[in-house]
C-alpha positions as CSV (number, residue, x, y, z in Angstrom):
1,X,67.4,-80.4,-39.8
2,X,64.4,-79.8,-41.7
3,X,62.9,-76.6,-42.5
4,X,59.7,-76.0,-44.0
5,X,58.5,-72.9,-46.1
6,X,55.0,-71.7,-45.6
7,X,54.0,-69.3,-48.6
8,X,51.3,-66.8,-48.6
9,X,47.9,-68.9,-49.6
10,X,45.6,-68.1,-52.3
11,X,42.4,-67.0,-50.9
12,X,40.4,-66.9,-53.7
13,X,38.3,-64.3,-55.3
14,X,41.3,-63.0,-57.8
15,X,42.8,-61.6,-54.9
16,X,46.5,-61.2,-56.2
17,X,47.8,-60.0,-53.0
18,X,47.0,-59.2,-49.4
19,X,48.2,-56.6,-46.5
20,X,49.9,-58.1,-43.1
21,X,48.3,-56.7,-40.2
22,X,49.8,-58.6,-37.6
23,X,52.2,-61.5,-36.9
24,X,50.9,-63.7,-34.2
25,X,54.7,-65.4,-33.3
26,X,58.3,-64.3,-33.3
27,X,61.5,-66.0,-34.5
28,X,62.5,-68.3,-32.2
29,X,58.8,-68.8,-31.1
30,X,58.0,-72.8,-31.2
31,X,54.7,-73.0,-33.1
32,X,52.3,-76.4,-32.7
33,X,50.4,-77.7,-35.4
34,X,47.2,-75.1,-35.8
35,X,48.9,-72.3,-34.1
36,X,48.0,-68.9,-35.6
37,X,50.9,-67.6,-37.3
38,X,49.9,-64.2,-39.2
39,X,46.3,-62.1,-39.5
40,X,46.4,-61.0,-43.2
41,X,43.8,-58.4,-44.6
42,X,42.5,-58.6,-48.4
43,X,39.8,-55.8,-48.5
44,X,37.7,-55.6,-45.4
45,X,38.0,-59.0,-44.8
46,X,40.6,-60.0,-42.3
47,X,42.3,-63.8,-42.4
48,X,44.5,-65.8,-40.0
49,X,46.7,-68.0,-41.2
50,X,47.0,-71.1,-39.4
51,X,50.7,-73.7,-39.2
52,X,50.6,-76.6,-40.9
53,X,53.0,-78.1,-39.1
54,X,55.1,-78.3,-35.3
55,X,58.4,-76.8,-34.6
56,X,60.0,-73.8,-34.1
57,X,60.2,-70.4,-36.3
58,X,63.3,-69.9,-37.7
59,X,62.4,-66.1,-40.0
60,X,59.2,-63.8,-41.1
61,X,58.7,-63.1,-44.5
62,X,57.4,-59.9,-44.2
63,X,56.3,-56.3,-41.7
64,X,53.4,-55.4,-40.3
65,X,52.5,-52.9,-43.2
66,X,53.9,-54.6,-46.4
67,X,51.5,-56.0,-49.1
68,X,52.2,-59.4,-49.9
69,X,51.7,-61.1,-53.0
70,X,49.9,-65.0,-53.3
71,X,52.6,-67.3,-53.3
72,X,55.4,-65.4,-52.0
73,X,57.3,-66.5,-48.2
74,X,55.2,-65.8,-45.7
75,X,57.2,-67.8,-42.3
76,X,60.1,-70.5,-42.1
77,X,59.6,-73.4,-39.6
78,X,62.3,-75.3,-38.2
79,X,60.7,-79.2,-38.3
80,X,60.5,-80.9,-34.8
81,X,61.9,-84.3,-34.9
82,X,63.3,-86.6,-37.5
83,X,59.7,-85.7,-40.1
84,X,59.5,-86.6,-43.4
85,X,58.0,-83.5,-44.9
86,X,58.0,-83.4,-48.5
87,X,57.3,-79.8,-48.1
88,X,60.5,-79.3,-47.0
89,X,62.7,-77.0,-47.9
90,X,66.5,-77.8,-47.7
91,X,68.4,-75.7,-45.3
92,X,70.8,-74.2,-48.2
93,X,68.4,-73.0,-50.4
94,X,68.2,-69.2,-50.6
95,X,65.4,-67.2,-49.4
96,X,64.4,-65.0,-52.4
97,X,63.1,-61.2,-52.3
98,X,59.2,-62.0,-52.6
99,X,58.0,-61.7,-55.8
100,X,54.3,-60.7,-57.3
101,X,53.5,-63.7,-59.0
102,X,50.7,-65.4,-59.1
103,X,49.9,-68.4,-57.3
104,X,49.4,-70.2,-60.6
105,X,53.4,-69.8,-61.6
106,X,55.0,-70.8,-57.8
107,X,55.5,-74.3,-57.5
108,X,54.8,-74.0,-53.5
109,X,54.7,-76.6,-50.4
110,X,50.7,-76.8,-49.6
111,X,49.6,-73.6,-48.1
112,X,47.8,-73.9,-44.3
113,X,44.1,-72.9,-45.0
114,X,43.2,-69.9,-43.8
115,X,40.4,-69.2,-41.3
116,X,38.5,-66.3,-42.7
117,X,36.8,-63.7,-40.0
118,X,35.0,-61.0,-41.0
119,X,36.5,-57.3,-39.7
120,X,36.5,-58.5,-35.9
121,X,38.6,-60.9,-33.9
122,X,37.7,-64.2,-32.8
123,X,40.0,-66.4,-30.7
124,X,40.6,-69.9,-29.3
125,X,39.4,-70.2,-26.1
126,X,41.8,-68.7,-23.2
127,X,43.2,-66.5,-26.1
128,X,42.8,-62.8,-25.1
129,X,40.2,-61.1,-27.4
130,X,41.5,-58.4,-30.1
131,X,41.2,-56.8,-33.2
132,X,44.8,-57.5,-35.3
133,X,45.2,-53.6,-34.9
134,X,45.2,-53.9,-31.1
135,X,47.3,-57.1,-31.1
136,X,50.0,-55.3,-33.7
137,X,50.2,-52.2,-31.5
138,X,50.7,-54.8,-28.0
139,X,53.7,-56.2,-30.1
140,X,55.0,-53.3,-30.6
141,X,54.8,-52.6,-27.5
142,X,55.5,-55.5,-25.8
143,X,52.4,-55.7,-23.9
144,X,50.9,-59.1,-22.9
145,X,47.4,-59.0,-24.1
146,X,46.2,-61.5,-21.1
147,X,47.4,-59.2,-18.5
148,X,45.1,-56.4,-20.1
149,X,41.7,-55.8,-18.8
150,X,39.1,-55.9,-21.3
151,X,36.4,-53.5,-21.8
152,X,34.6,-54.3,-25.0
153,X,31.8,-56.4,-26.4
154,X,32.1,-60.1,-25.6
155,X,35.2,-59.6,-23.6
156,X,37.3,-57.8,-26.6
157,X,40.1,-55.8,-25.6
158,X,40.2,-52.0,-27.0
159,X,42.3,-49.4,-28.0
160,X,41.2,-47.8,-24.9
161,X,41.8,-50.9,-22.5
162,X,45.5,-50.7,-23.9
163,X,46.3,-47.6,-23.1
164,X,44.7,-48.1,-19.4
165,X,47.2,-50.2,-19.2
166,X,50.0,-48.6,-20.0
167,X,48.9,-45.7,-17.5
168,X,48.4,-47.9,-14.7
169,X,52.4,-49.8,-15.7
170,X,53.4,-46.3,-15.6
171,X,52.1,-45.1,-12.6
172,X,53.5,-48.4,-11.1
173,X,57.1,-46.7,-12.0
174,X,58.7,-45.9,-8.8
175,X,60.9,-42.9,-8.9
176,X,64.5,-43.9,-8.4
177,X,67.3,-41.8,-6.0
178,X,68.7,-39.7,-9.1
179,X,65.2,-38.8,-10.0
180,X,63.5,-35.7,-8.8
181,X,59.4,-35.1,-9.0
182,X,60.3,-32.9,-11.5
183,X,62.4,-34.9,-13.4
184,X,60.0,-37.6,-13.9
185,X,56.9,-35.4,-15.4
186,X,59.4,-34.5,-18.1
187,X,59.4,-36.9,-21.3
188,X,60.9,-36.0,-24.7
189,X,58.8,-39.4,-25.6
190,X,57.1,-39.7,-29.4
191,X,55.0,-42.8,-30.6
192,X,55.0,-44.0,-34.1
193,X,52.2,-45.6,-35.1
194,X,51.8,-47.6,-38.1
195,X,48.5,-46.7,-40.3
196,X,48.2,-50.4,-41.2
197,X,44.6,-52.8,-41.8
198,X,41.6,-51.1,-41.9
199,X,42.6,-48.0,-40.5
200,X,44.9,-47.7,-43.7
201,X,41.9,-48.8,-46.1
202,X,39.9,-45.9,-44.4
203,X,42.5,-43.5,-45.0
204,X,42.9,-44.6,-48.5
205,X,39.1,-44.2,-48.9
206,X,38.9,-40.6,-47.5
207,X,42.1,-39.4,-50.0
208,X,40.1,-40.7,-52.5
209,X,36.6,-39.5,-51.8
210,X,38.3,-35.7,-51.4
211,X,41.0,-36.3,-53.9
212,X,38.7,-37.3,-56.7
213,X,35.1,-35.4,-55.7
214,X,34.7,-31.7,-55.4
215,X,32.4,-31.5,-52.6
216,X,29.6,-29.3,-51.5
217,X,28.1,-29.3,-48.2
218,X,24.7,-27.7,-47.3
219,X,23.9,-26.8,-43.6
220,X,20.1,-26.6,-43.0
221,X,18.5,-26.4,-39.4
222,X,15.3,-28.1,-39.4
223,X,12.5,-27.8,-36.0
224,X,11.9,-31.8,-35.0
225,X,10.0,-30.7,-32.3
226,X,6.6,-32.0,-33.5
227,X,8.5,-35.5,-34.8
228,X,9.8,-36.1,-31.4
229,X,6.6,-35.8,-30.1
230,X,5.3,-38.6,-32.4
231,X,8.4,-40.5,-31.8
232,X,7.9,-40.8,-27.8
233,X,3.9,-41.3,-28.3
234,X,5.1,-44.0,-30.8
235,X,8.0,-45.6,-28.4
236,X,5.4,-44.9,-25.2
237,X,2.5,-47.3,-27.3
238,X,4.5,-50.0,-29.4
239,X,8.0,-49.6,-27.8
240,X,7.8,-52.7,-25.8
241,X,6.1,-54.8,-28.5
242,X,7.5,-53.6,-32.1
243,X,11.0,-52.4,-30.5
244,X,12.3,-49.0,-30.3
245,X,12.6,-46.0,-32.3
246,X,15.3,-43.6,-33.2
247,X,15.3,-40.2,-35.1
248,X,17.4,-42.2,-37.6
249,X,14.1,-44.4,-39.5
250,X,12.1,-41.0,-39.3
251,X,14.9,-39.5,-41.8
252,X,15.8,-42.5,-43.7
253,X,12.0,-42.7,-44.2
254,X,12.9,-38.7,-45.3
255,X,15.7,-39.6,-47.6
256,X,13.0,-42.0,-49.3
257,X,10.8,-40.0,-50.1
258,X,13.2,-37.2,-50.9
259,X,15.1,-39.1,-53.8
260,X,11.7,-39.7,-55.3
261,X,11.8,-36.4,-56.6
262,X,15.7,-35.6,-56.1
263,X,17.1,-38.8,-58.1
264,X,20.0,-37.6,-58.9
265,X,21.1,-37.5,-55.1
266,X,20.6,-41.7,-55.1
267,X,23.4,-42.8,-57.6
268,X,26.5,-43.2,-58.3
269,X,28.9,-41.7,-60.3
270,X,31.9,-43.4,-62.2
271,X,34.4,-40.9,-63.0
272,X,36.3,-42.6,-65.8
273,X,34.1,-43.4,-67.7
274,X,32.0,-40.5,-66.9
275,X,28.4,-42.5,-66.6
276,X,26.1,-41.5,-63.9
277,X,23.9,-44.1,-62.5
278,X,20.5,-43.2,-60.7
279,X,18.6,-46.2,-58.9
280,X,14.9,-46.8,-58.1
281,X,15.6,-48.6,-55.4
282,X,17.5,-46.8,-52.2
283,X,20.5,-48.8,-50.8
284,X,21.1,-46.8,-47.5
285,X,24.9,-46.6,-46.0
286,X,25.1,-46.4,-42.5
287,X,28.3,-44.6,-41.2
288,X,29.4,-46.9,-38.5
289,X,32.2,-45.9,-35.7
290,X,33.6,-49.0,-34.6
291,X,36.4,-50.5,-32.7
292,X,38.9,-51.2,-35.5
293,X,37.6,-48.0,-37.8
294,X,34.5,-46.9,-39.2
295,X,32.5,-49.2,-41.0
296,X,29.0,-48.7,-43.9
297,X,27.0,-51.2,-43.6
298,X,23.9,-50.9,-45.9
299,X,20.5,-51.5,-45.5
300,X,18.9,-52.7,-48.8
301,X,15.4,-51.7,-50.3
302,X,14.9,-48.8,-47.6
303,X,12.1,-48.1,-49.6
304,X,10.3,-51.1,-48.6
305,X,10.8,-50.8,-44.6
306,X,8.5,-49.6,-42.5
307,X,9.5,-47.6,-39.5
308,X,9.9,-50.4,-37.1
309,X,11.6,-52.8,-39.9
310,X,14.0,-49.9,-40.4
311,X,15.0,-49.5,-36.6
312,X,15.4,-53.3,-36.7
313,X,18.0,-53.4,-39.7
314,X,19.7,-50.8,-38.3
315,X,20.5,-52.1,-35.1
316,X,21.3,-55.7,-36.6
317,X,23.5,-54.4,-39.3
318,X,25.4,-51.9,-37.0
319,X,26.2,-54.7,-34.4
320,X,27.3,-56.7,-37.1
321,X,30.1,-54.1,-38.1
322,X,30.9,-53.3,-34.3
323,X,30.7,-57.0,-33.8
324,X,33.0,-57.9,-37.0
325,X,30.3,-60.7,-38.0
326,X,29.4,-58.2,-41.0
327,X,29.5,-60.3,-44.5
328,X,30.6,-58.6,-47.4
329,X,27.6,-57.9,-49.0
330,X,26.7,-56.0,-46.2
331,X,29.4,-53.5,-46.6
332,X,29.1,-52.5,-50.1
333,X,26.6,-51.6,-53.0
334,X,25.3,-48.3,-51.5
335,X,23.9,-45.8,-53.1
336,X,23.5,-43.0,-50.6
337,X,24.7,-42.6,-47.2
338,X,24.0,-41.5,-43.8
339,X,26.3,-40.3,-41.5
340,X,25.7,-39.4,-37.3
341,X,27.6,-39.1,-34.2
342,X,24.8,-38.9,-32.1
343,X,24.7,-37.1,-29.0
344,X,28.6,-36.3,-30.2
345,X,27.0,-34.6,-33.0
346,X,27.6,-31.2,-32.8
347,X,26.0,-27.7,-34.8
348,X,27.2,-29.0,-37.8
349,X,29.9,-30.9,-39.8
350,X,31.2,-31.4,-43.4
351,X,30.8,-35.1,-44.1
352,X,32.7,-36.9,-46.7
353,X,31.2,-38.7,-49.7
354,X,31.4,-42.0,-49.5
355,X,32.8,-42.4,-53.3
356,X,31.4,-43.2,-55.7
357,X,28.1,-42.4,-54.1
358,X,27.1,-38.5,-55.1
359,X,25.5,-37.4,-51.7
360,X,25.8,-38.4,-48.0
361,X,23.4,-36.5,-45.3
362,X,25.1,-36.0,-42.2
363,X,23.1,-35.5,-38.8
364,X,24.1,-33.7,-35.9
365,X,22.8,-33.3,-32.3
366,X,18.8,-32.6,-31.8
367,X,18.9,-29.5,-28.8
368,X,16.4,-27.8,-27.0
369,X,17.3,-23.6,-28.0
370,X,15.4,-20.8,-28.5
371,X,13.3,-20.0,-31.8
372,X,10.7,-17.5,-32.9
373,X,7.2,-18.9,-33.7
374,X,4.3,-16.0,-34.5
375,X,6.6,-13.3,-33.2
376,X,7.3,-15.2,-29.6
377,X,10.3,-16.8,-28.3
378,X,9.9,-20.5,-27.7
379,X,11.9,-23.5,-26.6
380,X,12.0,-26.0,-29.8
381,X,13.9,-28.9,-30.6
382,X,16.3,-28.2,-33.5
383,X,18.9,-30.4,-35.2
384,X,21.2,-29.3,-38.3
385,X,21.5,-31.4,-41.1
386,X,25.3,-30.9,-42.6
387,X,25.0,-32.8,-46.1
388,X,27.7,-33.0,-48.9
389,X,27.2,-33.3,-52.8
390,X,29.1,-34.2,-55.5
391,X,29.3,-30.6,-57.4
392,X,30.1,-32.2,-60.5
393,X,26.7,-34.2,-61.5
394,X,24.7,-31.9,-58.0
395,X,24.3,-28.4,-58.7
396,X,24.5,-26.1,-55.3
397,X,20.4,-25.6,-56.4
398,X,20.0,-28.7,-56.5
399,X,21.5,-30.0,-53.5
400,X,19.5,-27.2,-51.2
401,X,16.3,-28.3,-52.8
402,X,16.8,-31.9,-51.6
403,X,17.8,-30.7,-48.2
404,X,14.5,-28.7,-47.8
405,X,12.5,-31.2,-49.2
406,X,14.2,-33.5,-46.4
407,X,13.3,-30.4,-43.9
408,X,9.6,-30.0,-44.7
409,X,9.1,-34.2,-44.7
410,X,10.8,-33.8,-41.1
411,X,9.0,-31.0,-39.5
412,X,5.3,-32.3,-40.8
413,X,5.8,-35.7,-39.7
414,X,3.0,-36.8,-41.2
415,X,3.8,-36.0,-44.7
416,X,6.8,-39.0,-44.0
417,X,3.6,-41.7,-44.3
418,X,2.0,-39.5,-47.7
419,X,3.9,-40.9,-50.8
């Protein structure tokens, strides 16, 4: 019997070691040649990891959870046949604790190469569709991903599509003799779930941004009534030809124009070794909610898009994230951010700085309510902006100036096209 050792590969970029999100087979399992075996994360980049060889899965290496370093045993593969694999490992050598070493100083069997994806699942065809965090969670579980319904874009099952599921199995439960009505609506039930992938470099973001920055947020209502206006005109004229337009280029357009005399709100600020940095040019984040967690992709130069171009880029990047087809460049080098949920968006909010940016302008629902224009009541359309600062290099004066600034530019639409 032959058994072969597949160690973690290196996948380049100095990455020294990598997070499992999700094993893809189970001991016992027999694997063919190009089976998937594991989906591995290494920043937001997630990476399946392919077999080298045929035959049948004798132990994992690791748990969903555990950071793994490059070189250290990732799966052990019972050979099929008689093969002469000089990759082999002999089946009395001793499986050592993994080790972080680096993949220059492990003298390992040739690693399978990996299939890099970017944030998003793709599958082989009659493979169900999923994120890793979704297929982790149906291991857990023991769901069956092909007897899911999917919900998502291109056929990609959900979070949501899982737990249909397990309502509808549920419901399927027929009550047996001993059980009363009552009985069965009671459940002492709990569900662990593991913060792993994304979700956990998310979480690790947000500690940090709050941990490390002492923020200040500014709530300012601002009257969009007569930008609106222009917006529909504009949709109404050019919609069908130049595409469609959103509040969101209006106030990027607003952030602009507003850093031009607010710099200090358009930088970044490194902590350690206490150095602000202010840019000319306006690298806009785009908080994006998507399936597997939320997402910036950033829309470079803002400053030289028109409105249209804007609405464009937008679009593209934030199907990119939802899509996981976003490259890595897209998701990083920022240097201010925006941050809306839309019709979700509420009266206001207290976003969170995406570090080590020193300002992000949140945006919450536009509503038709009462104000008071020349001592009359009037229906207006009214949106709060909830924006946070970095108090440490934005003082509170500061901060409220750029938000007004962002308020006049708004509610005199035309000043948006004045430099």
């Amino acid at each position: 019997m032959n058994i072969h050792v597949i160690r973690m590969p290196d996948l380049g970029e100095g990455i020294a070691e990598v997070e499992l999100v999700a094993w893809r087979v189970k001991p016992g399992d027999t694997v063919a040649e190009d089976d998937l075996l594991a989906d591995v994360m290494t920043d937001k980049a997630t990476v399946e990891i392919p077999s080298p060889v045929a035959g049948r899965v004798l132990a994992l290496g690791g748990e969903v959870g555990q950071m793994m370093a490059v070189g250290t045993e990732l799966i052990r593969i019972e050979l099929q046949g008689e093969v002469d694999a000089p990759a082999a490992v002999p089946v009395a050598a001793t499986v050592q604790a993994p080790a972080k070493t680096s993949a220059s100083m492990v003298a390992a069997p040739p690693a399978p190469a990996p299939v890099s994806r970017r944030a998003g699942p793709q599958s082989a065809p009659g493979r169900p569709v999923a994120s890793p965090a979704v297929r982790a969670r149906a291991w857990e579980l023991g769901v069956d991903l092909a007897n899911v319904q999917a919900s998502g874009t291109a056929g990609r099952i959900v979070h949501a599509d899982l737990d249909a599921y397990l309502s509808r199995s549920a419901a399927r439960r027929v009550l047996t003799a001993s059980e009363s009505p009552r009985d069965a609506q009671r459940t002492d039930a709990t569900h662990a779930v593991k913060i792993i992938g994304l979700r956990r470099k998310i979480a690790q973001k947000m500690q940090e941004s709050k941990r490390r920055i002492p923020h200040y947020t500014y709530v300012e209502e601002v009257d969009v009534t007569e930008l609106e206006a222009l917006r529909i005109r504009l949709n109404a004229k050019w919609g069908a030809e130049r595409g469609h337009l959103t509040p969101l280029p209006f106030l990027i357009r607003a952030i602009v124009l507003a850093v031009a005399e607010f710099p200090q709100a358009n930088a970044r600020f490194d902590d350690e070794a206490g150095v602000l940095t202010r840019y000319d040019a306006v690298h806009m984040g785009i908080a994006t909610q998507t399936d597997a967690g939320l997402l910036v992709p950033v829309l470079r130069d803002a400053q030289a898009h028109d409105l249209w171009a804007c609405a464009a880029q937008v679009v593209r990047l934030s199907e990119a994230a939802r899509s996981g087809k976003a490259v890595r460049d897209e998701l990083s080098g920022s240097t201010i951010t925006i941050t809306s949920l839309g019709r979700l968006g509420g009266i206001m909010s207290t976003p969170v700085i995406n570090h080590p940016e020193v300002a992000i302008v949140g945006v919450n629902r536009i509503a038709l309510r009462p104000a008071i224009r020349d001592g009359a009541v009037v229906a207006r359309q009214l949106m709060n902006l909830s924006s946070s600062f970095d108090h440490r290099v934005v003082d509170g004066a500061q901060a409220a100036a750029f938000v007004q600034c962002l308020r006049d530019r708004l509610e005199h639409p035309a000043t948006l096209f004045v430099a």
